[in-house]
C-alpha positions as CSV (number, residue, x, y, z in Angstrom):
1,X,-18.6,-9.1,-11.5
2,X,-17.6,-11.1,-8.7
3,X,-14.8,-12.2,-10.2
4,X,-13.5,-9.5,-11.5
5,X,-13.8,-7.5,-8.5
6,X,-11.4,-10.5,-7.2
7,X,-8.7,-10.5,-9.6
8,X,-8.5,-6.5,-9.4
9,X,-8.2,-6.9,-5.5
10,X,-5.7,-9.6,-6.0
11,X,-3.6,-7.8,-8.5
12,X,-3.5,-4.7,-6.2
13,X,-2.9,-6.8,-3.5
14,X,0.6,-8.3,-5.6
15,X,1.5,-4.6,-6.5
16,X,1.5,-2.9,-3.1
17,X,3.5,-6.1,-1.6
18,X,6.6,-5.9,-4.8
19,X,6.2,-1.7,-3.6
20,X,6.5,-2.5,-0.1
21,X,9.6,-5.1,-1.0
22,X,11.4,-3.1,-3.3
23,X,11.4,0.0,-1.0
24,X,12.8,-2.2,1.7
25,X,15.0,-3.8,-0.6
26,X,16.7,-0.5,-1.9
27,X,19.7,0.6,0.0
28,X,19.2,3.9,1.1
29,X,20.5,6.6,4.0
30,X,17.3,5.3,6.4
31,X,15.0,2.7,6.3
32,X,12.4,4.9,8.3
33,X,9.0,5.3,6.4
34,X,6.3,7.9,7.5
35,X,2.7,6.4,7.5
36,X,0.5,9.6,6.6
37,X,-3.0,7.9,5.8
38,X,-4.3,4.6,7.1
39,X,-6.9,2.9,5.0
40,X,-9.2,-0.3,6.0
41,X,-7.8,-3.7,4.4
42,X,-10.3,-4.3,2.2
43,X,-10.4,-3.5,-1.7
44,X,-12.0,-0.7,-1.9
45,X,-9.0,0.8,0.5
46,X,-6.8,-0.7,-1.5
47,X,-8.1,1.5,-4.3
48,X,-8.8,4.5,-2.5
49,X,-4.7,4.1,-1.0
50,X,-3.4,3.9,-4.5
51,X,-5.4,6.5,-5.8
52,X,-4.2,9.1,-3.0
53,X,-0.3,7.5,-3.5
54,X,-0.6,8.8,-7.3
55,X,-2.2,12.1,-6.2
56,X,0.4,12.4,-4.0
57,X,3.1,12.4,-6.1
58,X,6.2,9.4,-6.6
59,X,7.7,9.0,-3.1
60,X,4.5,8.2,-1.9
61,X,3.3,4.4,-2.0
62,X,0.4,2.0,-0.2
63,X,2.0,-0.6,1.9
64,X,0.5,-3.4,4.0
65,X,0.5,-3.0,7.7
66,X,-0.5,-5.0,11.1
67,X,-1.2,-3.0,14.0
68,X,-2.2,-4.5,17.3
69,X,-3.2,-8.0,14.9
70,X,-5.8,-6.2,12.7
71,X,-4.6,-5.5,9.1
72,X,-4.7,-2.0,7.0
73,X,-3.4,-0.4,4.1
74,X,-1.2,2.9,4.9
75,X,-0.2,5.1,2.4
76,X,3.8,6.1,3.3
77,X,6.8,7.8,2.3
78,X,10.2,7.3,2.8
């Protein structure tokens, strides 16, 4: 269970960093993002982050933050 609960959190992990990457990557008219939601970094954030990004809609997406040195998830747009 353990283990599982590892990978998934890992996996999550490597798909909100390629989102966050690829949205800075692609050229665009700003490179401003609006954080709407802030979620604890843990995995259970991680899930409930992605679950509100696809409730949202596609211009929404979870991305990896550091405020004031503690870590969190944020669900953004551009």
């Amino acid at each position: 269970m353990k283990a599982a609960l590892k990978r998934l959190s890992t996996g999550m992990a490597a798909a909100v960093v390629t989102t966050a990457l690829a949205a800075a990557v692609v050229p665009g008219p700003a490179n401003a993002q609006v954080i709407v939601r802030w979620y604890p970094y843990t995995s259970a954030g991680a899930q409930s982050c992605n679950a509100a990004a696809n409730a949202a809609g596609p211009e929404y997406y979870c991305t990896a933050l550091k405020i004031g040195g503690t870590m969190v998830w944020a669900l953004a747009r551009p």
